[in-house]
KEGUZA-973311 format. One record per atom (N, C-alpha, C, CB): residue in one letter; y, x, z. Coordinates in steps of 0.1 Angstrom, whole numbers, padded with zeros to 4 digits, always signed. Atoms other than C-alpha are relative to their C-alpha. Glycine has a CB too. Layout:
AYXZ;...
//
This chain:
X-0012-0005+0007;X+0131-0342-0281;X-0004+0006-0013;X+0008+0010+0009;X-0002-0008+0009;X+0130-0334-0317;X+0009+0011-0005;X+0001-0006-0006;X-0005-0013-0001;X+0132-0300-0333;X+0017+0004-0005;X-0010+0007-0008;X-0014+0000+0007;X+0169-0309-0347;X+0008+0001+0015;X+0005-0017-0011;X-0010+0002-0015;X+0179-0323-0311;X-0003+0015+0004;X-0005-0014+0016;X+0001-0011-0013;X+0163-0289-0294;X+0013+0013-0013;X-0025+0007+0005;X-0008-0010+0006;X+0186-0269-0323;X+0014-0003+0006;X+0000+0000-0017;X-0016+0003-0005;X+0217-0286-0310;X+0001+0002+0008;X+0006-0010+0000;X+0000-0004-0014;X+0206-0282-0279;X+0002+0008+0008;X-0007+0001+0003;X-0001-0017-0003;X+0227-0255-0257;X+0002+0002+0014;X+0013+0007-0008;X+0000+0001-0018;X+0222-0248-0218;X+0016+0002+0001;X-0011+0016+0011;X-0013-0008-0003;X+0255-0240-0200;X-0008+0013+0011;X+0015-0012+0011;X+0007-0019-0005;X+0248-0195-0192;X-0002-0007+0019;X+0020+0021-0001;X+0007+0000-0018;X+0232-0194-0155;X+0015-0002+0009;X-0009+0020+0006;X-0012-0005-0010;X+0265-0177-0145;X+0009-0011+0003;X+0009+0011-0006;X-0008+0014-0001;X+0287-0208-0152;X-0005-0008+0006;X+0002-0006-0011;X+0010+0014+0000;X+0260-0233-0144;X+0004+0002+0019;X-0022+0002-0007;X+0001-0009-0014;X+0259-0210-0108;X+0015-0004+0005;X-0002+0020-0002;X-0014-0002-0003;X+0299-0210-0107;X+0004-0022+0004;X+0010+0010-0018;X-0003+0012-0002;X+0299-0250-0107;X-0007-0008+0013;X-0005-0006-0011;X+0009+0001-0015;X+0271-0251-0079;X+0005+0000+0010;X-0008+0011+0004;X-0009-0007-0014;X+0295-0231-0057;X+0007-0008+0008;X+0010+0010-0002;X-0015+0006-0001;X+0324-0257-0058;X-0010-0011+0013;X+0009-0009-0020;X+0009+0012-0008;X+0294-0283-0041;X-0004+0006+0010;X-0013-0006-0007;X+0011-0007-0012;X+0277-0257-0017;X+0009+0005+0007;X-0012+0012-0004;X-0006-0003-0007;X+0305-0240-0004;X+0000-0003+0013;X+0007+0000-0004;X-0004+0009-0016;X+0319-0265+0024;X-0013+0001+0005;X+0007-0020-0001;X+0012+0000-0012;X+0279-0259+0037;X+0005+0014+0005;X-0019+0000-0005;X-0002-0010-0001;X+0290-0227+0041;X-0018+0006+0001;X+0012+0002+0011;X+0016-0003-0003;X+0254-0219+0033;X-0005+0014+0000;X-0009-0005-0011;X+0002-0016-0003;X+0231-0188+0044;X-0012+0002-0010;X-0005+0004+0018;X+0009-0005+0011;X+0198-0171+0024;X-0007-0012+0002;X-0008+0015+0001;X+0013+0006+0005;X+0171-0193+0034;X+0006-0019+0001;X-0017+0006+0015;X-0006+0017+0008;X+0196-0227+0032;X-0002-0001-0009;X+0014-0005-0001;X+0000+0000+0015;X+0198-0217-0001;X-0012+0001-0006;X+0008+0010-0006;X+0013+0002+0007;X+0163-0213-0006;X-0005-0015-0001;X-0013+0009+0008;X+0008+0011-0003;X+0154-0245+0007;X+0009-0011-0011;X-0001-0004+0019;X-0007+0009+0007;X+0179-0264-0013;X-0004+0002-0018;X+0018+0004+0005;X+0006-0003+0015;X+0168-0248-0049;X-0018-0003+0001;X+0003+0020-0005;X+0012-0001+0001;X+0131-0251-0038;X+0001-0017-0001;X-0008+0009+0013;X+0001+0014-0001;X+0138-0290-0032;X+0009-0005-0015;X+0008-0006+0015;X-0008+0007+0008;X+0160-0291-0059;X-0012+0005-0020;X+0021+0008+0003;X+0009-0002+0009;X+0130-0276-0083;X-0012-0015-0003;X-0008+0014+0005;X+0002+0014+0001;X+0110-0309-0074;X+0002-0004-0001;X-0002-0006+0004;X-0006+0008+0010;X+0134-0331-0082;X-0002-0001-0013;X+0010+0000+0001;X-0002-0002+0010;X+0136-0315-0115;X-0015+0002-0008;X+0009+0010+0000;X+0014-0004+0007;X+0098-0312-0116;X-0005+0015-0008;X-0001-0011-0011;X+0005-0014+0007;X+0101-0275-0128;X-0010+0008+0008;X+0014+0009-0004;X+0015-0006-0006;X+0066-0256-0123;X+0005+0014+0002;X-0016-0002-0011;X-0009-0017+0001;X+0074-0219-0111;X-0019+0005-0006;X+0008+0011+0023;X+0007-0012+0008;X+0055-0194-0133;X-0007+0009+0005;X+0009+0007-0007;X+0008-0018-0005;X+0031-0169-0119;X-0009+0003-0006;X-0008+0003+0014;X+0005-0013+0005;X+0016-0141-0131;X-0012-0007+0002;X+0004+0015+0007;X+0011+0005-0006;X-0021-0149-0132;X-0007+0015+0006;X-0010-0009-0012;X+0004-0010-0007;X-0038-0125-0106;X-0011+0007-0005;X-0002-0003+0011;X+0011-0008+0006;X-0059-0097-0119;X-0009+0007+0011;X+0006+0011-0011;X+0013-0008-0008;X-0091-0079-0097;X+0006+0013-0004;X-0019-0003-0005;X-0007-0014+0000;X-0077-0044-0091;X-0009+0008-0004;X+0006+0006+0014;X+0013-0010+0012;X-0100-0017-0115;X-0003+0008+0014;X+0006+0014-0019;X+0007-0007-0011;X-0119-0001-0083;X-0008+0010-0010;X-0010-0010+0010;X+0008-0015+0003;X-0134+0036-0090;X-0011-0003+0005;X+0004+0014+0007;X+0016+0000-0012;X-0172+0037-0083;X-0002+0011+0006;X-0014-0001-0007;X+0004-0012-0011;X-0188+0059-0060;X-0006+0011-0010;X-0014-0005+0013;X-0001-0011+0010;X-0198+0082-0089;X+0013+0006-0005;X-0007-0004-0011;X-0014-0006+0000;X-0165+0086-0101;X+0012+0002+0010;X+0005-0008-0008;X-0004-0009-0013;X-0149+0088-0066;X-0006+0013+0000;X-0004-0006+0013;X+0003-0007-0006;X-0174+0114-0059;X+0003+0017-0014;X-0015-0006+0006;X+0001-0012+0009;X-0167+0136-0093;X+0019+0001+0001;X-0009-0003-0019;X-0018-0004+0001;X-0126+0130-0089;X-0003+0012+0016;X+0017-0021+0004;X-0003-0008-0013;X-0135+0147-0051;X+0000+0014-0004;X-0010-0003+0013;X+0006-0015+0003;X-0157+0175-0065;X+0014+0006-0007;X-0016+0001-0013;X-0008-0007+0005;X-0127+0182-0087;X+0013+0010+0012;X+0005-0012-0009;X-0009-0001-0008;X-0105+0186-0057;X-0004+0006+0009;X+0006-0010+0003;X+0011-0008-0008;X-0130+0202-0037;X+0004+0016-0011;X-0020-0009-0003;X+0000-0011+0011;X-0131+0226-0065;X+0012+0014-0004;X-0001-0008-0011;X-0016-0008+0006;X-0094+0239-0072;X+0002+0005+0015;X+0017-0015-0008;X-0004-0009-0012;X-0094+0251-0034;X+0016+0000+0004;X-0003+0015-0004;X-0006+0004-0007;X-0064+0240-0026;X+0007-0011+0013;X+0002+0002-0006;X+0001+0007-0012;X-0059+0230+0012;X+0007-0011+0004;X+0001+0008+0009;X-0009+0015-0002;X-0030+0205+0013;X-0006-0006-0009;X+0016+0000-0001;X+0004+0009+0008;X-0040+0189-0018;X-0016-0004+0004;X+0003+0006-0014;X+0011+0006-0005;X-0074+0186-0002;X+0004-0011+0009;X-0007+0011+0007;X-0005+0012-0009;X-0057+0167+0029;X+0003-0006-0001;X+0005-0001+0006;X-0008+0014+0007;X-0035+0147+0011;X-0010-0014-0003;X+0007+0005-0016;X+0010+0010+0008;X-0063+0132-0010;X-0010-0005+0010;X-0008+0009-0013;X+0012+0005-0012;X-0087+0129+0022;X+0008-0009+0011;X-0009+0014+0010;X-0005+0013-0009;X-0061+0111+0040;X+0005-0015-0007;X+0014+0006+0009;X+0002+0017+0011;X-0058+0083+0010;X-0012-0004+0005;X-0003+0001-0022;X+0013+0009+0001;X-0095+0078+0011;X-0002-0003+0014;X-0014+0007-0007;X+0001+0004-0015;X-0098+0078+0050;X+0007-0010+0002;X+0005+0009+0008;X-0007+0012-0001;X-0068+0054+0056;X+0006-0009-0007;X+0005+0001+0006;X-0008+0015+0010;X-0061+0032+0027;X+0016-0001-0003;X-0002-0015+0008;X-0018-0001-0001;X-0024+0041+0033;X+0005-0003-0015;X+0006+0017+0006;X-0008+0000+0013;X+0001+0032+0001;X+0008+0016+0001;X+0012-0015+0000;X-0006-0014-0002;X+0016+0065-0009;X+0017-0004+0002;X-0004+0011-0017;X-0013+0004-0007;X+0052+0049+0003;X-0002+0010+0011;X+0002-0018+0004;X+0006-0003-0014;X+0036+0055+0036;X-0003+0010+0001;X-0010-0006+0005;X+0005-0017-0004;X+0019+0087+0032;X+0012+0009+0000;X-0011+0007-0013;X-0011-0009-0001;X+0051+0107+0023;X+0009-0006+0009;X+0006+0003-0015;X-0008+0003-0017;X+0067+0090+0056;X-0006+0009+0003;X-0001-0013+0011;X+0005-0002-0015;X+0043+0104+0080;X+0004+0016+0004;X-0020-0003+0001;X-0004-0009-0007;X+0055+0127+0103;X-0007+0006+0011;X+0011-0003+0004;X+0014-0007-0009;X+0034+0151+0124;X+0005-0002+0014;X-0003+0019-0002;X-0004+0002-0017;X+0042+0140+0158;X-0007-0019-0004;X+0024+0003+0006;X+0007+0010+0000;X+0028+0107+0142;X-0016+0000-0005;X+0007-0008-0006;X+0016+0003+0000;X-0007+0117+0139;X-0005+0005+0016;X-0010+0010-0015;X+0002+0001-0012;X-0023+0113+0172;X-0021+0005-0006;X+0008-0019+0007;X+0013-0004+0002;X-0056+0138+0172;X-0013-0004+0009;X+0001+0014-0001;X+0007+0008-0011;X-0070+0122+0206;X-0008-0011-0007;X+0011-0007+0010;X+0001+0013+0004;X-0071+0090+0191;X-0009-0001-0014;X+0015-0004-0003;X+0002+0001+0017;X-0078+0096+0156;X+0004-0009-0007;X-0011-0001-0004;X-0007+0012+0007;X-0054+0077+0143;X+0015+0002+0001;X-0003-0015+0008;X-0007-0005+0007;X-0022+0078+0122;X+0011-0010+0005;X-0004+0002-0013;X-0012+0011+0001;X+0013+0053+0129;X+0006+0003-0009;X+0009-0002+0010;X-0009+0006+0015;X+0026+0039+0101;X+0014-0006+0001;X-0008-0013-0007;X-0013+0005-0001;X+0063+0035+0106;X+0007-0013-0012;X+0007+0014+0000;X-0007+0007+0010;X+0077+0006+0087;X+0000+0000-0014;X+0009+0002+0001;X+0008-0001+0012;X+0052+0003+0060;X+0007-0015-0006;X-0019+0000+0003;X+0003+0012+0006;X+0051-0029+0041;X+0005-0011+0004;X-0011-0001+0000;X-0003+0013-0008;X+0069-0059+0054;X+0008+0008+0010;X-0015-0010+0007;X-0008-0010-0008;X+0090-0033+0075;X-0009-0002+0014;X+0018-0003+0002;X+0009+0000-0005;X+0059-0037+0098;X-0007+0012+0006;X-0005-0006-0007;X+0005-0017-0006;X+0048-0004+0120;X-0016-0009+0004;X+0012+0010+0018;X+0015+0004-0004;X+0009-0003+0127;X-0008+0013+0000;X-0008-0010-0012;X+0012-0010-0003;X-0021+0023+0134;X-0009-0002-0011;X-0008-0003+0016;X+0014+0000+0005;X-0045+0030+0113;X-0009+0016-0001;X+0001-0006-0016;X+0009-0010-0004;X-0079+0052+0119;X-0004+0010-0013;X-0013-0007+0007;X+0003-0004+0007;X-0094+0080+0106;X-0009+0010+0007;X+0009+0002-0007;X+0018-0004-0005;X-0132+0098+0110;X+0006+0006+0011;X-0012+0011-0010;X-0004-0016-0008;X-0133+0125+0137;X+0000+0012-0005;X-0008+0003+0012;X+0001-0010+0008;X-0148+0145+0112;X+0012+0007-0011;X-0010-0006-0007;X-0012-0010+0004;X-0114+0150+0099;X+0012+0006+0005;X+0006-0005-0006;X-0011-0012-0010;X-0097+0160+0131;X+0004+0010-0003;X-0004+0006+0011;X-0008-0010-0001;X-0099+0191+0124;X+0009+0005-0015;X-0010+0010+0006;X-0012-0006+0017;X-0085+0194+0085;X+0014-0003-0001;X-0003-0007-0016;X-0015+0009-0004;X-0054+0169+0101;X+0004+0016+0005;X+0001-0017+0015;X-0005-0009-0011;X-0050+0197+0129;X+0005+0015-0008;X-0013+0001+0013;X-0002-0010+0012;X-0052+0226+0101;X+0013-0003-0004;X-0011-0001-0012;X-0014+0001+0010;X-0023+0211+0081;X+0012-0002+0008;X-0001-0013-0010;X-0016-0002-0009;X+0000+0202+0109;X+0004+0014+0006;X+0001-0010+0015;X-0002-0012-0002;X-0003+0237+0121;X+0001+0008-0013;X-0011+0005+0009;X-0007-0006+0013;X+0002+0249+0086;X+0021-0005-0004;X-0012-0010-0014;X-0013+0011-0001;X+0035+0223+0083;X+0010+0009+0012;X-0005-0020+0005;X-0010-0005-0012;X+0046+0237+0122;X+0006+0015-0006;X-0010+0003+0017;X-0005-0009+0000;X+0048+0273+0105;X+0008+0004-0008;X-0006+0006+0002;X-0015+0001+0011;X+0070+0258+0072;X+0009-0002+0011;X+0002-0015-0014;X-0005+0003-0006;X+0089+0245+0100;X+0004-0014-0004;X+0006+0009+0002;X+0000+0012+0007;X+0083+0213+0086;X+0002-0013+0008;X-0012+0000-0007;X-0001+0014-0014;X+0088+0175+0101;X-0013-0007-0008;X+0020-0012+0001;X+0006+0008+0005;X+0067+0158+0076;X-0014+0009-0003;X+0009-0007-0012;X+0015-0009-0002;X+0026+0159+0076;X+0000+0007-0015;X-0017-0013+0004;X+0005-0003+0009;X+0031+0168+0040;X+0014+0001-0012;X-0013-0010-0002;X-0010-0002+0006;X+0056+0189+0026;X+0001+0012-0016;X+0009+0005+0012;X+0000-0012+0009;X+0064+0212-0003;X+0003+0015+0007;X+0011-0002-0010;X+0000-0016-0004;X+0068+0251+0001;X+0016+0001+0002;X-0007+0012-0015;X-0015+0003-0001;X+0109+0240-0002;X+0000-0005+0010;X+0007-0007-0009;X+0000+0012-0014;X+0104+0218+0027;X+0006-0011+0000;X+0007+0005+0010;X-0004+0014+0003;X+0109+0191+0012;X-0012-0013+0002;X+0005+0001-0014;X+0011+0002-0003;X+0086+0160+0019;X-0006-0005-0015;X+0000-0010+0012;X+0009+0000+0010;X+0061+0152-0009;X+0009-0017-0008;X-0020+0000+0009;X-0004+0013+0004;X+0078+0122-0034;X-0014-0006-0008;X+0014+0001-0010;X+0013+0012+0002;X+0057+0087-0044;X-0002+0008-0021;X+0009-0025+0002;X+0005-0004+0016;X+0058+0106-0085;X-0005+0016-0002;X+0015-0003-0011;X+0007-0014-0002;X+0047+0143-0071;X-0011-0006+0005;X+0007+0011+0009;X+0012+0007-0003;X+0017+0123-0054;X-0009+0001-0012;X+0004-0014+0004;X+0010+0004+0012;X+0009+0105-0086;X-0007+0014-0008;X+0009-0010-0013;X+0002-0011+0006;X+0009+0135-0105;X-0013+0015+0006;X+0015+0004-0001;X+0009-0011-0003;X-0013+0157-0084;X-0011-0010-0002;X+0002+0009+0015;X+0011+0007+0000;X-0039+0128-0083;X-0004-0003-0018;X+0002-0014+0009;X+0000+0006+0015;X-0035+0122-0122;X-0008+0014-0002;X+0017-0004-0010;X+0005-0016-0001;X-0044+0161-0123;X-0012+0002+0001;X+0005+0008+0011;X+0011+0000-0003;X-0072+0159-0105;X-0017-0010-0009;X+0005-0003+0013;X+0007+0012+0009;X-0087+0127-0123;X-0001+0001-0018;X+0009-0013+0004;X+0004-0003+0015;X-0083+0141-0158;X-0008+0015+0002;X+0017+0000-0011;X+0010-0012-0004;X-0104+0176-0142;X-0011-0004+0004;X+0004+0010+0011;X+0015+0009-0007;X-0129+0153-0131;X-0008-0010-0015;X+0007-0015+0018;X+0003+0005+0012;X-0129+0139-0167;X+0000-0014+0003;X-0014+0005-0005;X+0000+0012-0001;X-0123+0103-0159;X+0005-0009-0007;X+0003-0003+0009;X-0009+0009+0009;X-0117+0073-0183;X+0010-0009+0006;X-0008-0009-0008;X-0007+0014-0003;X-0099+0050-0162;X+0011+0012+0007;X-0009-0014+0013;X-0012-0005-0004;X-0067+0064-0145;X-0003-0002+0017;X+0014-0009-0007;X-0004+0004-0019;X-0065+0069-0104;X+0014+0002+0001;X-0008+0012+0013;X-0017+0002-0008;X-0034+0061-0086;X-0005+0001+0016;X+0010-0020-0004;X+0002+0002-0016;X-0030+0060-0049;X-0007-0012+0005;X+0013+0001+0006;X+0004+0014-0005;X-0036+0026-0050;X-0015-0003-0005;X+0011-0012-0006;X+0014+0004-0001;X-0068+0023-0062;X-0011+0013+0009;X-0004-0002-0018;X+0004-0009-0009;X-0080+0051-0039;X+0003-0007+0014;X+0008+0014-0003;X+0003+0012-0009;X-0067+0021-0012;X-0006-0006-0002;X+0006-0006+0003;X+0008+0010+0005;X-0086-0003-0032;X-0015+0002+0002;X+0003+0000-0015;X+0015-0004-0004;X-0119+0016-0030;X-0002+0002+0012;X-0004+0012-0005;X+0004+0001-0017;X-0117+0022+0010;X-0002-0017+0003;X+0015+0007+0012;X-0003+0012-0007;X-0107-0015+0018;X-0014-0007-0007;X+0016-0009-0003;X+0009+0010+0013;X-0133-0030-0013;X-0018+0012+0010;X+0008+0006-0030;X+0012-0002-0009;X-0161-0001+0008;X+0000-0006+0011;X-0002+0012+0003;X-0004+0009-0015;X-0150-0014+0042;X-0014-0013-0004;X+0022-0009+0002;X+0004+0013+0001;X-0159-0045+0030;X-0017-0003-0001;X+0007-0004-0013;X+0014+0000+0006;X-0192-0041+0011;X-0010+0003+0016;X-0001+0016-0015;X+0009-0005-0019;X-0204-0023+0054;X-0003-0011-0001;X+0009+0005+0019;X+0003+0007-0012;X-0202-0057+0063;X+0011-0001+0010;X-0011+0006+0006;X-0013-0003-0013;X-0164-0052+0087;X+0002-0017-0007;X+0019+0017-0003;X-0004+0012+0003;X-0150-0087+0086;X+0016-0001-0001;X-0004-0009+0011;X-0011+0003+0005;X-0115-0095+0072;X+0004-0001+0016;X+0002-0012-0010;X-0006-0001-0012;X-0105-0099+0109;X-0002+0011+0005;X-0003-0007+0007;X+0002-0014-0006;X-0112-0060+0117;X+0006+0011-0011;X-0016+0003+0003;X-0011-0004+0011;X-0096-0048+0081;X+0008+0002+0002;X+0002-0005-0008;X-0013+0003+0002;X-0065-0066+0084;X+0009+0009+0010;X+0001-0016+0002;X-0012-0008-0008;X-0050-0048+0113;X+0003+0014-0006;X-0004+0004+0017;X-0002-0011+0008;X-0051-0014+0094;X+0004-0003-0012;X-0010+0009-0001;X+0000-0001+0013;X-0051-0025+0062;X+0011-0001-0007;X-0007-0008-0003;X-0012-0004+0002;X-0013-0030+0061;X+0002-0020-0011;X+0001+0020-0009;X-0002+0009+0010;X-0017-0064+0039;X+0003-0012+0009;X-0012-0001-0010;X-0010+0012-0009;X+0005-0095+0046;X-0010-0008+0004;X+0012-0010-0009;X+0008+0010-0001;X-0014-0121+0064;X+0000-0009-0003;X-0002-0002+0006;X+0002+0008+0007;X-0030-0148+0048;X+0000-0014+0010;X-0011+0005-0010;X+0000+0012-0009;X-0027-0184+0062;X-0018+0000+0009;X+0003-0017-0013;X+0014+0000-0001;X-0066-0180+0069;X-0003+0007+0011;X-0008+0005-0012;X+0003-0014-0002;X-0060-0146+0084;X+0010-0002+0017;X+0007+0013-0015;X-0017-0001-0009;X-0028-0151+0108;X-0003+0006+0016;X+0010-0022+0002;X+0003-0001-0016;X-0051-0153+0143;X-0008+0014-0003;X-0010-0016+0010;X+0008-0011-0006;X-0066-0123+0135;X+0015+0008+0000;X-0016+0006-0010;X-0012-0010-0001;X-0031-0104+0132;X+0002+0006+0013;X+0013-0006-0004;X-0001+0007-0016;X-0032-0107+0169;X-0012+0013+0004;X-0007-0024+0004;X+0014-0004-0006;X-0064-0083+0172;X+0003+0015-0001;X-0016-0005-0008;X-0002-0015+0002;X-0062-0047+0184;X-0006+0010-0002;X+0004+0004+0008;X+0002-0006+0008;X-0064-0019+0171;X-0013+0009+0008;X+0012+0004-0006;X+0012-0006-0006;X-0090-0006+0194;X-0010-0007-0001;X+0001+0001+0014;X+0013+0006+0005;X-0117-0032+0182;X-0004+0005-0013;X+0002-0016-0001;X+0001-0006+0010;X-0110-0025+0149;X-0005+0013-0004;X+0008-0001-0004;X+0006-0016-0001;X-0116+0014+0149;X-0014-0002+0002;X+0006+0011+0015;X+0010+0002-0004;X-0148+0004+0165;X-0008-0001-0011;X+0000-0009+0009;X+0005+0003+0008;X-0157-0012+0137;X-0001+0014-0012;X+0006-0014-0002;X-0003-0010+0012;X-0142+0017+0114;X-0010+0013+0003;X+0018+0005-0001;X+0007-0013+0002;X-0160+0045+0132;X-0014-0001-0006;X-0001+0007+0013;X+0018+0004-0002;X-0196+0026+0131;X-0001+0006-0012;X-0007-0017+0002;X+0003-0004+0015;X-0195+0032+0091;X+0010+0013-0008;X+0002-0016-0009;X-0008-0009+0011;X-0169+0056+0080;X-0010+0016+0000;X+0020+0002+0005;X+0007-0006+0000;X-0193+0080+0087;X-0011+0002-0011;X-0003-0001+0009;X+0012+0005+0013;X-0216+0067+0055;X+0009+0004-0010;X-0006-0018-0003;X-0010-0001+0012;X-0187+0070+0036;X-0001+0015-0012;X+0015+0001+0009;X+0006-0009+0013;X-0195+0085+0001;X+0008+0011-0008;X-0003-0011-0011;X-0010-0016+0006;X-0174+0121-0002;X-0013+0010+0004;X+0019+0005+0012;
//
């Protein structure tokens, strides 16, 4: 098509285009994933390529700069914000997840946390040292005498939000002098990316790790969470705080 034809050239708007669709699809009386499958077949026909994002390698903190964002946090002496930040690096959790958890869902027997309707509206367990039993057990008995429900509330009693998180970790990471930025998520990034480096196998990860399963992955979804720990206690003990 020359650049004269593509000037003359004018779509009809989505909305209209959408409103002419209807008149044809209706009588299916169609549901969500009818309608997927019919635009997904109807993209082949038309040969149109879908667009993705090209995937970037998530900026992981090194174990030097983990260990000077901790000192910082170590340092300012404050006890929740200590716990908070040791239960990121312990269980990889997304801070969605962390400001859920409710103290009747950490299980001190066990050592290990339930994740109510994380990610994929998906509930799951995930572990954490023994060596932190007791700073969990500290803060829920701190929380029992706000009269609190959640493991991690304000002095209002309110539970902790995903942009009061960021902010205490941004805090900490510019007292620690750091060029790169921490978020919660790369504070998951560095547990799952250490995991890894032990030696744990993507089939002992995946049940904690909260991440969708991959066609590769699917039969390990299946594997409980009592193998896994196994695997988590053997090394989280090395773990570089």
């Amino acid at each position: 098509m020359s650049s004269t034809q593509e000037d003359a050239f004018t779509r009809t708007s989505a909305r209209k285009k959408a409103r002419q669709l209807a008149k044809y699809l209706r009588p299916e009386r169609p549901d969500y994933n009818y309608l997927r499958n019919v635009f997904r077949y109807l993209r082949q026909e038309l040969e149109v390529e879908v667009e993705r994002e090209p995937k970037r390698l998530p900026v992981v903190p090194s174990e030097e700069e983990l260990s000077r964002f901790y000192e910082a946090v170590w340092k300012a002496r404050r006890v929740q914000d200590l716990a908070l930040i040791k239960t990121f690096l312990y269980t990889g959790v997304r801070v969605s997840e962390l400001v859920a958890i409710r103290q009747e869902d950490v299980d001190l027997d066990r050592c290990q946390i339930r994740i109510n309707q994380g990610k994929g509206s998906k509930d799951r367990m995930v572990p954490f040292p023994q060596s932190f039993r007791e700073v969990l057990a500290f803060q829920i008995e701190r929380m029992q005498k706000q009269r609190a429900s959640y493991l991690f509330e304000s002095r209002q009693r309110k539970p902790y939000t995903d942009r009061g998180i960021r902010k205490i970790i941004a805090r900490y990471a510019e007292a620690a002098g750091l060029l790169h930025k921490v978020s919660p998520h790369k504070l998951r990034h560095f547990l799952l990316t250490w995991l890894k480096k032990q030696g744990i196998d993507d089939a002992l990860i995946q049940p904690y790790s909260g991440h969708a399963t991959r066609k590769s992955l699917e039969v390990y979804s299946l594997l409980a969470i009592g193998e896994a720990q196994e695997a988590y206690d053997e090394v989280i003990t090395r773990f570089p705080l």
